[in-house]
N, C-alpha and C positions, 0 to 999 in steps of 0.2 A: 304683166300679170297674166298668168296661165289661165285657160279655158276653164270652167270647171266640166268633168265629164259628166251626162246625162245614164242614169240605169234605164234601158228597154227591159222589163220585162215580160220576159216569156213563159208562157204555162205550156208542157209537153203532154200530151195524155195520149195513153195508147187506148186501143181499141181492139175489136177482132182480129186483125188486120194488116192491119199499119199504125202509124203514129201520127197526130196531128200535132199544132201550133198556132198559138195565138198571142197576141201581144197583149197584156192585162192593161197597158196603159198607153198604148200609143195607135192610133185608130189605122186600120189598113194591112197590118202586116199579120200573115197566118204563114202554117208550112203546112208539107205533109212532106209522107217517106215509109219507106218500108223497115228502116231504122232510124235511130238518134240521129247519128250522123248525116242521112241522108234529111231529116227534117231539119237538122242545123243548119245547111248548106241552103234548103228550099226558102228559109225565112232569109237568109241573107241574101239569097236570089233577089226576094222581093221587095228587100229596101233599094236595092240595087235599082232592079225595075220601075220602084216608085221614082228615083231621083232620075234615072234616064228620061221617064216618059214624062214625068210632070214638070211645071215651070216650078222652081224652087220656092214662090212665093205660095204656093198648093202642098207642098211637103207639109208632112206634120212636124211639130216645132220639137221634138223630141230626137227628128234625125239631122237636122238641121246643127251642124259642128261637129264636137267630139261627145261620141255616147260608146257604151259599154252593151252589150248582150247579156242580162241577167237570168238564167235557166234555173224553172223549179218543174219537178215531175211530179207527177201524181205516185203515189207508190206504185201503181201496177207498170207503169214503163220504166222508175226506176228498178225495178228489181227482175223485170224484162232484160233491162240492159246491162247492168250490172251483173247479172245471174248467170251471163255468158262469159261474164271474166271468175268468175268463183263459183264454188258450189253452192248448193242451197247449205250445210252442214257448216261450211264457214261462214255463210251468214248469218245463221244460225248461232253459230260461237262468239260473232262482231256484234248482235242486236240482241241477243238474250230471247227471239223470239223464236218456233217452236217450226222446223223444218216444213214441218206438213202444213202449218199456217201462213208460211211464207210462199210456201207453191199455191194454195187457194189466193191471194195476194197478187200475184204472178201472173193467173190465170183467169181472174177477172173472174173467179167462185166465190170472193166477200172482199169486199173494202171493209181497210181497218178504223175502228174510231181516232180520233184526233189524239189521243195518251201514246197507242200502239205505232201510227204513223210517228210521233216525236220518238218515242221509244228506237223505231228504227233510224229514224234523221240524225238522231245522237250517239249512237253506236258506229254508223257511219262516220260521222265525224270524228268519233275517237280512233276510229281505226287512219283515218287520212292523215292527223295530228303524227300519228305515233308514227306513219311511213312519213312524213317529209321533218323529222325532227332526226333519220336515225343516218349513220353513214356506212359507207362498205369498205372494205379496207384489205390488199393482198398483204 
């Protein structure tokens, strides 16, 4: 009988700055970075460093076997990070939401209420759906 795997979940949230990290459920593990990437890398630094420096019986019981790294962003780092692979105008076109609202968003000028954040989480998703459903072909 197989392991079952454990979700870590991670909350990303940007800032002035850089990016932080923290784990919603598993006590000890944070990041930072001056991108996604580099904050992905920082938290996995630090599981790493908990199971090196600590006796395994002091690990939290969430790293302990097989777990998964679960990422959710706030909107303003998602659309930081993503915002560099697209333009605001096609995200605009994926979420139905209004270019110059999507740069205040961005820029940490208004967080959106919880309808506007699903608004764009789901747009996002329909656009992800539709790229890994389609094929390319010479």
């Amino acid at each position: 009988m197989s392991e079952v795997k454990k979700s870590i979940i991670i909350n990303i949230c940007a800032s002035q700055d850089h990016f932080g990290a923290y784990s919603v459920n598993c006590e000890g593990i944070y990041g930072a970075g001056d991108t996604i990437d580099e904050v992905k890398a920082d938290v996995e630094n630090a599981i790493a460093l908990i199971k090196k420096n600590l006796p395994e019986d002091r690990w939290p019981e969430e790293i302990k076997g097989e777990y998964e790294l679960e990422w959710h962003y706030d909107t303003q780092s998602l659309l930081l990070h993503y915002g560099t692979l697209m333009s605001l105008a096609g995200l605009e076109r994926i979420t139905g939401v209004h270019q110059k609202q999507l740069w205040a968003y961005m820029h940490g000028r208004s967080k959106p209420r919880r309808p506007q954040a699903d608004r764009i989480e789901a747009g996002l998703h329909r656009f992800g759906q539709e790229l890994s459903s389609l094929s390319v072909f010479c």
